[in-house]
Each structure stands twice: as C-alpha cells, then as structure tokens.
NUROVEX-485197 format. One record per residue (C-alpha): residue number from 1; residue in one letter; x, y, z. Coordinates in pm, whole numbers. Example, Ala and Ser with C-alpha at 12.3 -4.5 7.8 and 13.67 -1.06 7.14 Angstrom:
<atoms>
i:1&aa:A&xx:1230&yy:-450&zz:780
i:2&aa:S&xx:1367&yy:-106&zz:714
</atoms>
This chain:
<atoms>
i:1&aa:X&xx:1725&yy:1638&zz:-2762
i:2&aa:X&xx:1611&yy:1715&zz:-2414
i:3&aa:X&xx:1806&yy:2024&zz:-2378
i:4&aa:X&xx:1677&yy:2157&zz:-2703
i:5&aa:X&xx:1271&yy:1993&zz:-2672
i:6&aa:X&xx:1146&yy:2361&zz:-2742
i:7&aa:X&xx:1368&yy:2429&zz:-3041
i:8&aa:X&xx:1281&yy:2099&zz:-3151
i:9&aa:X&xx:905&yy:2197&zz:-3092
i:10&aa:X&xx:915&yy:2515&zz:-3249
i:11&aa:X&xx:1074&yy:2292&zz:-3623
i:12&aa:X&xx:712&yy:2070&zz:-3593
i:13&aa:X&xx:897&yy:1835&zz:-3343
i:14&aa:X&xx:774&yy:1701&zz:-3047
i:15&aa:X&xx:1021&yy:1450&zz:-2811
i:16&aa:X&xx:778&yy:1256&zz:-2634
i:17&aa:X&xx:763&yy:1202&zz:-2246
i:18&aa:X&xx:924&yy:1425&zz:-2016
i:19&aa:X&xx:1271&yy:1244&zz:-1892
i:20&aa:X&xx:1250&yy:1123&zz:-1566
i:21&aa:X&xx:1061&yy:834&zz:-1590
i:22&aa:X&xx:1082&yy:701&zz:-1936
i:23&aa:X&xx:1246&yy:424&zz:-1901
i:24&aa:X&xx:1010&yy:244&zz:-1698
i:25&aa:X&xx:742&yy:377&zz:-1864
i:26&aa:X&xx:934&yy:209&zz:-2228
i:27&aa:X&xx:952&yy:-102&zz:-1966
i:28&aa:X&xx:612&yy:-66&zz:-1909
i:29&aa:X&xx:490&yy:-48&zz:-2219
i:30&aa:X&xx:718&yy:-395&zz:-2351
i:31&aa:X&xx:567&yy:-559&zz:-2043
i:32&aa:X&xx:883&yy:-579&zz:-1859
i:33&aa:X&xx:865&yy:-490&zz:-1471
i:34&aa:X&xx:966&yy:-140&zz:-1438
i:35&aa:X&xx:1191&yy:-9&zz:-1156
i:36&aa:X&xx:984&yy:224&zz:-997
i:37&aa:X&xx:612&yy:134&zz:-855
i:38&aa:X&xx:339&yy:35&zz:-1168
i:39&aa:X&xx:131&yy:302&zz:-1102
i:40&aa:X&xx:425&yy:557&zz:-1185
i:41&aa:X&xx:510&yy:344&zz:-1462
i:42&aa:X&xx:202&yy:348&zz:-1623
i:43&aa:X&xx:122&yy:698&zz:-1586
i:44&aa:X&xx:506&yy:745&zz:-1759
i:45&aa:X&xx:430&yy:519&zz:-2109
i:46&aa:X&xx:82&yy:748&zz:-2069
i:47&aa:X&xx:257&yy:1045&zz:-2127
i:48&aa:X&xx:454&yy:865&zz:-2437
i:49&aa:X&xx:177&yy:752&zz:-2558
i:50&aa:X&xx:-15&yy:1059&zz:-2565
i:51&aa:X&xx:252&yy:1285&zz:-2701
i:52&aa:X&xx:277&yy:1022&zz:-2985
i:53&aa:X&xx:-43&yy:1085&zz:-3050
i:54&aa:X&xx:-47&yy:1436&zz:-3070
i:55&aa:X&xx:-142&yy:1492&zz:-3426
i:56&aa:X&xx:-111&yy:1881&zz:-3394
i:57&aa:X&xx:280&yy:1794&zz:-3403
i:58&aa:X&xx:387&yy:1753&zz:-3749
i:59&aa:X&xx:653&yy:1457&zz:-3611
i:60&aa:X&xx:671&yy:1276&zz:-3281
i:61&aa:X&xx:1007&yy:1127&zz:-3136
i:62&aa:X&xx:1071&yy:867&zz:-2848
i:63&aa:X&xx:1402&yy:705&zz:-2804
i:64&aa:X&xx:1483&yy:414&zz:-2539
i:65&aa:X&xx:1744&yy:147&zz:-2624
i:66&aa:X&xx:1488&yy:-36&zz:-2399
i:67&aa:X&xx:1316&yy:-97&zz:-2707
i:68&aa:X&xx:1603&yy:-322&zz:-2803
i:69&aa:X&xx:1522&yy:-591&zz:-2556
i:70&aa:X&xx:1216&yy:-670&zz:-2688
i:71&aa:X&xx:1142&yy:-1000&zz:-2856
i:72&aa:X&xx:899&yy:-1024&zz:-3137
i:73&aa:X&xx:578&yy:-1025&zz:-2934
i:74&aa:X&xx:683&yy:-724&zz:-2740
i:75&aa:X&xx:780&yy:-503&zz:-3067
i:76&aa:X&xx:435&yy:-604&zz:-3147
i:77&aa:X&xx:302&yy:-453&zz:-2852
i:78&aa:X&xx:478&yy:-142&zz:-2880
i:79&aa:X&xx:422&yy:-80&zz:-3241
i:80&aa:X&xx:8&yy:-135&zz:-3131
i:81&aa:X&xx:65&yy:100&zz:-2849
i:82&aa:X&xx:223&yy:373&zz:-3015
i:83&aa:X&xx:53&yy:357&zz:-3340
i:84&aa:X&xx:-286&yy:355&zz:-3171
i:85&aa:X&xx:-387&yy:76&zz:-3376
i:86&aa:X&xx:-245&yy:152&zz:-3662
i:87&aa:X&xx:-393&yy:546&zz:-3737
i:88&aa:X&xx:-36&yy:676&zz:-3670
i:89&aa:X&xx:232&yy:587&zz:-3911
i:90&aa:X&xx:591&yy:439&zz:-3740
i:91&aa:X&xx:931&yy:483&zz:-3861
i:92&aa:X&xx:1217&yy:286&zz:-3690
i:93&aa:X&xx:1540&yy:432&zz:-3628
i:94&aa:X&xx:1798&yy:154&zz:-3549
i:95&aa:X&xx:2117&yy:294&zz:-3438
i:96&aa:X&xx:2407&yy:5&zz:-3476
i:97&aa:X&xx:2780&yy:1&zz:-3386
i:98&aa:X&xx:3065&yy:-206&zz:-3504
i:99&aa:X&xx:3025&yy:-556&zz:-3262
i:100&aa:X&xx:3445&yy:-535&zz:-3177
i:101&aa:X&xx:3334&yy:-220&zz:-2977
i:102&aa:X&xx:3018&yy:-330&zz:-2860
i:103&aa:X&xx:3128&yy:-616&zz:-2716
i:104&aa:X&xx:3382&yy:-506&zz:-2500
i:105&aa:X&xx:3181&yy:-180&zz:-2411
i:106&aa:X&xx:2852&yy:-430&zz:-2328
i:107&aa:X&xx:3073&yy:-631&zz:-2096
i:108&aa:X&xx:3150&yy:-343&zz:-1856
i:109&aa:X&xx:2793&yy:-256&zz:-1861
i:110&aa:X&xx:2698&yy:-573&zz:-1766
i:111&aa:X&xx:2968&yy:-599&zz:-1497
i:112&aa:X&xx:2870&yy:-284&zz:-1330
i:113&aa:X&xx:2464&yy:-425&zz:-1331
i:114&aa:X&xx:2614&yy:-752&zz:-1163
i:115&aa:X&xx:2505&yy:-926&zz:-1474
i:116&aa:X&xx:2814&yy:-1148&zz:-1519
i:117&aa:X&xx:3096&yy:-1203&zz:-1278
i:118&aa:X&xx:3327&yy:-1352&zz:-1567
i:119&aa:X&xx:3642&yy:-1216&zz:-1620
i:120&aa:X&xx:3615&yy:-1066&zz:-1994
i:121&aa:X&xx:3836&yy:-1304&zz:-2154
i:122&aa:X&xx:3587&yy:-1555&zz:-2051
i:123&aa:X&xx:3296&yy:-1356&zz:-2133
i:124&aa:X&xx:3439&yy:-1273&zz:-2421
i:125&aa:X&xx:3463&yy:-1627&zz:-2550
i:126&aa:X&xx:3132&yy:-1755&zz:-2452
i:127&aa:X&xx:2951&yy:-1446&zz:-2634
i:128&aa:X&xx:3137&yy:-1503&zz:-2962
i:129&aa:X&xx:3034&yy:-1873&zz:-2923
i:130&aa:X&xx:2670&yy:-1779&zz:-2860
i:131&aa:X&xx:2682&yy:-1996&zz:-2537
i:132&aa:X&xx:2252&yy:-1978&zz:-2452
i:133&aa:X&xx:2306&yy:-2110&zz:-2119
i:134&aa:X&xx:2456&yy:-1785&zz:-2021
i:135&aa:X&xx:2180&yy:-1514&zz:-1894
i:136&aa:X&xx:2390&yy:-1200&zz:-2018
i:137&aa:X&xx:2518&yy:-1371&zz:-2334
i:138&aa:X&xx:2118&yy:-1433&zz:-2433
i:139&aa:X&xx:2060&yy:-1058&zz:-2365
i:140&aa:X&xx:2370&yy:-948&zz:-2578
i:141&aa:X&xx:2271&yy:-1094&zz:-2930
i:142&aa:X&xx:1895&yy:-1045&zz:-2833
i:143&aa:X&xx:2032&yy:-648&zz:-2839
i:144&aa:X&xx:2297&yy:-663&zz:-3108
i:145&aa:X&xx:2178&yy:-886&zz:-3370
i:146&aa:X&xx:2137&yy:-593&zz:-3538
i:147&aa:X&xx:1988&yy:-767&zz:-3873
i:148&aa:X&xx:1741&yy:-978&zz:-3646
i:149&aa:X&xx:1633&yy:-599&zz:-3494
i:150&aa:X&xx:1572&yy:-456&zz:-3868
i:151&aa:X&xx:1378&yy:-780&zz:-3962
i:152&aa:X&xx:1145&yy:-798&zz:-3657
i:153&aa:X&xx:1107&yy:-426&zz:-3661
i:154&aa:X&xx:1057&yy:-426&zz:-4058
i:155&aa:X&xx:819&yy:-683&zz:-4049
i:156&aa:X&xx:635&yy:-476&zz:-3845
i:157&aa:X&xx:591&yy:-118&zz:-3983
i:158&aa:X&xx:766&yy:-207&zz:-4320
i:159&aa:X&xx:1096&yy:-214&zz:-4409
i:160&aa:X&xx:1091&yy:79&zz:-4615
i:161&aa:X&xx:969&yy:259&zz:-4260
i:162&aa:X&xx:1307&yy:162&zz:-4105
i:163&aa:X&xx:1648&yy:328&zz:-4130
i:164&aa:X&xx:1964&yy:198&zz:-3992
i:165&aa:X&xx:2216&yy:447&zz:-3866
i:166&aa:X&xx:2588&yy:334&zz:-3855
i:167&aa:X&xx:2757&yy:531&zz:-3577
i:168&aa:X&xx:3128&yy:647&zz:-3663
i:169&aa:X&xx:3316&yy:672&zz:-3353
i:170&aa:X&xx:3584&yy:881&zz:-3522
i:171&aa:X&xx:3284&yy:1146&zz:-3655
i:172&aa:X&xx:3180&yy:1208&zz:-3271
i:173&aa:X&xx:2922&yy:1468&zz:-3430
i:174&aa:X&xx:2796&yy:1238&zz:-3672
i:175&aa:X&xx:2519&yy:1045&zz:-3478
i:176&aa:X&xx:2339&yy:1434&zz:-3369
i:177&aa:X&xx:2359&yy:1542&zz:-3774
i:178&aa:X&xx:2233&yy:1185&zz:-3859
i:179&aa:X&xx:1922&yy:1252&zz:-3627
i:180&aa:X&xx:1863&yy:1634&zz:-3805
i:181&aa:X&xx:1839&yy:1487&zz:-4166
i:182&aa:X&xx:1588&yy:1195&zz:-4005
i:183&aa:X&xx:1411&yy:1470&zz:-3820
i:184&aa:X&xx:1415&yy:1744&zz:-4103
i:185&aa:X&xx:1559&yy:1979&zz:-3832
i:186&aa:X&xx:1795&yy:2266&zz:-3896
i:187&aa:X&xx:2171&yy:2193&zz:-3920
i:188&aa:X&xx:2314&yy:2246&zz:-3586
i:189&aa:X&xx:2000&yy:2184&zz:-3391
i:190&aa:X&xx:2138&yy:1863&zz:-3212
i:191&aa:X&xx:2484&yy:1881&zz:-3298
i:192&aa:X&xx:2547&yy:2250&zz:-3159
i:193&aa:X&xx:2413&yy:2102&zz:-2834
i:194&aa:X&xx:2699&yy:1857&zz:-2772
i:195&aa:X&xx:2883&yy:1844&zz:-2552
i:196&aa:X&xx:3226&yy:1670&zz:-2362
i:197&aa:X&xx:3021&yy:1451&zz:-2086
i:198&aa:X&xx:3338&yy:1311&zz:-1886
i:199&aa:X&xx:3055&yy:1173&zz:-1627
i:200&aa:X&xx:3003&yy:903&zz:-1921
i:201&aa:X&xx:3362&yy:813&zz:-1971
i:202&aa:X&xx:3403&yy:428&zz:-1979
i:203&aa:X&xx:3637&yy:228&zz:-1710
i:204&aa:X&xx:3925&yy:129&zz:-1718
i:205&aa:X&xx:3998&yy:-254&zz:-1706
i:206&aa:X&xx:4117&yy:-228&zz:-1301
i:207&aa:X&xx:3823&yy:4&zz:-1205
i:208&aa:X&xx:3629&yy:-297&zz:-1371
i:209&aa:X&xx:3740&yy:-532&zz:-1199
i:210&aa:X&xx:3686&yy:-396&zz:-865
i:211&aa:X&xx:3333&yy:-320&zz:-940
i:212&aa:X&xx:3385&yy:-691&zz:-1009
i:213&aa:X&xx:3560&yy:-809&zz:-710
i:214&aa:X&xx:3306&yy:-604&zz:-511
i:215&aa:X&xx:2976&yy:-784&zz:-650
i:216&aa:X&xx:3131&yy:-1085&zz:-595
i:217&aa:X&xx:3198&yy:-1043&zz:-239
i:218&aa:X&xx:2878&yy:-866&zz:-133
i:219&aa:X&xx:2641&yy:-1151&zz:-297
i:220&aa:X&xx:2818&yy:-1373&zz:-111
i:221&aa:X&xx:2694&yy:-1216&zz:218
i:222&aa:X&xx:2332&yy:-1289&zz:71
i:223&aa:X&xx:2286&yy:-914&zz:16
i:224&aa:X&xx:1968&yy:-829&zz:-166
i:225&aa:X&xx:2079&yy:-861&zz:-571
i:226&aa:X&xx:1886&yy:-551&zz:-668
i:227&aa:X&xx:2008&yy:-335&zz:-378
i:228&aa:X&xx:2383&yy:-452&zz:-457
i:229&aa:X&xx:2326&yy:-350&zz:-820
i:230&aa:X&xx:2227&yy:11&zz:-737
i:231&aa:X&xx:2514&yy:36&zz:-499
i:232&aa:X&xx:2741&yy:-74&zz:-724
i:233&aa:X&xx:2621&yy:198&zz:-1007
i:234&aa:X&xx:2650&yy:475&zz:-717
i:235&aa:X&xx:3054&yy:339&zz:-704
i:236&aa:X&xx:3081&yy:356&zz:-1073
i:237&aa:X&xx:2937&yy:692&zz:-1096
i:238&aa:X&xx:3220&yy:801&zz:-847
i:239&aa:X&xx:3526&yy:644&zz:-1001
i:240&aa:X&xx:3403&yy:845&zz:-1310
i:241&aa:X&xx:3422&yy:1140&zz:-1130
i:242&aa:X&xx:3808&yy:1146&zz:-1161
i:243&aa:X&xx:4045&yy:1126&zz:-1488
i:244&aa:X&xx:4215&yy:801&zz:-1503
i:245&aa:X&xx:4581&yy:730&zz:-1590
i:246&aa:X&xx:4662&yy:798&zz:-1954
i:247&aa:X&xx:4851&yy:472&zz:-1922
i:248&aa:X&xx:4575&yy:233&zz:-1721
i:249&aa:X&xx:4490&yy:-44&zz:-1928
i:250&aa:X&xx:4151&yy:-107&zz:-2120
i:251&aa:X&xx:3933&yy:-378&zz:-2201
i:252&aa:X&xx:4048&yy:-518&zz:-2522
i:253&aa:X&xx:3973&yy:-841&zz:-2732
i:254&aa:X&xx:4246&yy:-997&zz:-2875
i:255&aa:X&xx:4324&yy:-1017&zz:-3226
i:256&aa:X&xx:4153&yy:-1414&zz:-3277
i:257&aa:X&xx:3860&yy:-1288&zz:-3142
i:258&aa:X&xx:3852&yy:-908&zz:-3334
i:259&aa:X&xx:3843&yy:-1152&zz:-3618
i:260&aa:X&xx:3571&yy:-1381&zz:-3510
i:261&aa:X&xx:3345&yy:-1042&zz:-3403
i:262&aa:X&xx:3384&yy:-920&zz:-3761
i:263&aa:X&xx:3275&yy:-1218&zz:-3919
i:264&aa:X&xx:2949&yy:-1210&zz:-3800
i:265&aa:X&xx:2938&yy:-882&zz:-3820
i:266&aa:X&xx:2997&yy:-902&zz:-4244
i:267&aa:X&xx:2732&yy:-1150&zz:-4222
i:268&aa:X&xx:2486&yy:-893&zz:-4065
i:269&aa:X&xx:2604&yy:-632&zz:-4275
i:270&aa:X&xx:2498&yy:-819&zz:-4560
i:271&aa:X&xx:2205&yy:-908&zz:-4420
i:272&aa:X&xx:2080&yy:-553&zz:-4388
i:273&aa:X&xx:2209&yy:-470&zz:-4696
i:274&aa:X&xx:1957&yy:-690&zz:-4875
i:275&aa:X&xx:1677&yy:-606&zz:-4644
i:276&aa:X&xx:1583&yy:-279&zz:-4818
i:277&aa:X&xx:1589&yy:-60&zz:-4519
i:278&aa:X&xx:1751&yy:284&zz:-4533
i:279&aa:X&xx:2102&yy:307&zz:-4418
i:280&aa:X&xx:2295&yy:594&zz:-4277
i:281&aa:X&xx:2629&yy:548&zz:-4274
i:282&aa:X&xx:2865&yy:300&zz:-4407
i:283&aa:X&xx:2760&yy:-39&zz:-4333
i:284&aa:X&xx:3094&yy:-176&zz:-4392
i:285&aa:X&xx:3212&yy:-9&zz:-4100
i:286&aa:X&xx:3049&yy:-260&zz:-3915
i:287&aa:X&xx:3285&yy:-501&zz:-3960
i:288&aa:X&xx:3562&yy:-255&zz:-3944
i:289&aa:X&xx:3944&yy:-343&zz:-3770
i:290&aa:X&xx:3915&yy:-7&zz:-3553
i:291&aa:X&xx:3894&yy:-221&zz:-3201
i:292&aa:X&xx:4235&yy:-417&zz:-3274
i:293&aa:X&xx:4476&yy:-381&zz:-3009
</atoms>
C-alpha cells in the first residue's frame, strides 16, 4: 500500500501516516510507551489522526497489528481518537490465520524479541494450556483470540462495521485482492505490487535457536534487555540475508498438539460465525490440518 499511496489516492484512497514512525505513533495512541522519544511519537499518531480525518478523501486507511494488543479500554481509546468522537464512521478489518501456523510462526517472533527463552516444545505446551503466569503466553491469546478481537472491536463500532479476513497461505495473492474489494480499488492495484520479499523469510529451527542461545547468554552478563533485543533483530536480519538449506529443519508442532490448536480454533470459528461480522474467506480454514508435520 505504501508503494502504491498515490494510485491509491488518485481511486478516493488515502493510507494514513507516512511510514516511518507509525508504529509508535499506533503505540502512542493505545497508550503504550513508544520506542522512539514521546514527542516524535505524538507528532506520528498526529499525522494518523489527521489524515483520518481528512474528509476530502472519500476513504481513509491505517493498518498496525499494534492495534491487536490492545485490551478493551485501549480499543476504546483508539476508536475515540480516530473517529474524532464519533463524526467519522470506523470499519474494522481483522485479518486472522489458522492458530497451527500462528503459533509456531509467533514463537520465533517472540524468540528473536527475547520474549521467551523456552525451547518451543515447551512453549508450545504452555500456550495451548493458556498458562497466565507466562508474560508471552498472555500476549499470544491477547493477539490471537481472534473471536475475543471481533467482539471487543464489534462492540465498539458495530459488528456489522467489522469484516474478518481469513488469509490462505496457499492463495499468496489473496490477502492484496481481499484488501481491493474492502477498499473498492481496481483489480491489480495491491496485488500487481507484490512482490518475493526473501528479507522476510522465516528461520529455520537452528538459526532459532542460536538467536536463542545468544539471548540467553548475553542477559546473563546483565546487558541492558532492550539493547540485547535490538541486537539480536540486527542478527536475525543477517541470517535472512542468505538462503537456508532446503533440508534444515523447521519449527513444527506435533501432531497431539496440531489437534489441540484446532480445537480451539473450531470453537472461534464458530464463534465468529455467529457474531454477524463479514467474513472473507473460509472460516473453516481456520481450523484447517495444513501445519501437520
């Protein structure tokens, strides 16, 4: 959407904010503490906030999966915020993914933040249990409840102001078309604009667990937690450079667990089903057998 903002413009679209930046400034705006200094946060969700409200754009468009932190007085804040009170209509887009790929994709994410230092079978086991004493665990079903994030959003700008988009892995052009038909923008406007991004690829279970091994031993030197953090994204960002082996192992869930992920996740299928959001995409893909080893 970046790389097309005045195409977008030019079909009554405006993508609010201006990239670098927006994150803290979505931070700033759920009342989280941004990266960067306040000031530069503020002056970012003032820039979102002001393109949002730029009524001489037929539609406005932010995206942050920020957002998806938020509890239910933060979405409150937000929708207040960007809504200026209520004069501007919201509609929600909630994008959601089957949880037997989230979950193992969410773990290396978490690994490479310094989040958890579990090794993923244990992590693995103490998400599906919904252990709360665990920090990252709390953070992964605040995110991925996915019917809890259509409810709270729902209740707030109405349900029938929500639609759900069910990404299909196997369709890798089906999340840019999905975006078009929500945006009323011409066929090929997003989707043309994709492109192979290798500098995204995900790791491989050893490169993992070296980014593990490596938090591990520099907290233990009483290195500053942040500071290690944004190291350890600089190493990530160069293993990515290179192609891994065809043959390196992944991180995979086993079969009993596969199982146990897409249980709940026919339980929150259902449970947006019955919601009466709009839904792109097959929900029953949710609980779908695609991440079996």
């Amino acid at each position: 959407m970046r790389l097309g903002r005045a195409d977008l413009l030019e079909q009554g679209v405006r993508l609010a904010g201006r990239g670098p930046g927006d994150g803290d400034g979505a931070r700033y705006g759920l009342g989280m503490k941004p990266s960067r200094p306040v000031e530069f946060a503020r002056a970012a969700w003032e820039t979102i906030r002001s393109d949002m409200a730029d009524t001489s754009v037929e539609r406005r468009f932010f995206s942050k999966e920020t957002f998806a932190n938020a509890g239910d007085a933060r979405a409150r804040r937000v929708v207040e915020e960007l809504s200026g009170g209520g004069r501007f209509p919201l509609h929600v887009a909630i994008t959601v993914r089957p949880l037997a790929e989230l979950i193992p994709s969410q773990y290396s994410q978490f690994v490479q933040r310094g989040t958890t230092l579990r090794s993923f079978e244990d992590w693995c086991q103490v998400v599906l249990a919904g252990d709360t004493e665990d920090r990252s665990v709390r953070v992964f079903w605040k995110r991925h409840s996915h019917d809890e994030q259509v409810h709270r959003w729902g209740r707030l700008v109405g349900f029938e102001n929500v639609t759900v988009v069910v990404v299909d892995r196997s369709a890798p052009l089906f999340l840019p078309q999905a975006f078009e038909q929500i945006l009323c923008l011409r066929p090929g406007t997003l989707a043309d604009r994709m492109t192979p991004h290798r500098g995204n690829r995900s790791l491989t279970r050893p490169e993992i667990d070296l980014v593990r091994g490596w938090h591990t031993i520099t907290l233990q030197t009483g290195a500053d937690q942040g500071q290690v953090a944004r190291l350890a994204w600089k190493l990530c960002q160069h293993l990515r450079r290179f192609d891994p082996d065809p043959d390196a192992p992944r991180v995979s869930m086993s079969a009993a667990a596969i199982e146990q992920a897409e249980e709940r996740a026919r339980a929150i299928a259902a449970a947006i089903a019955g919601s009466g959001v709009q839904v792109v995409g097959d929900l029953g893909a949710l609980a779908a057998d695609r991440g079996r080893p």
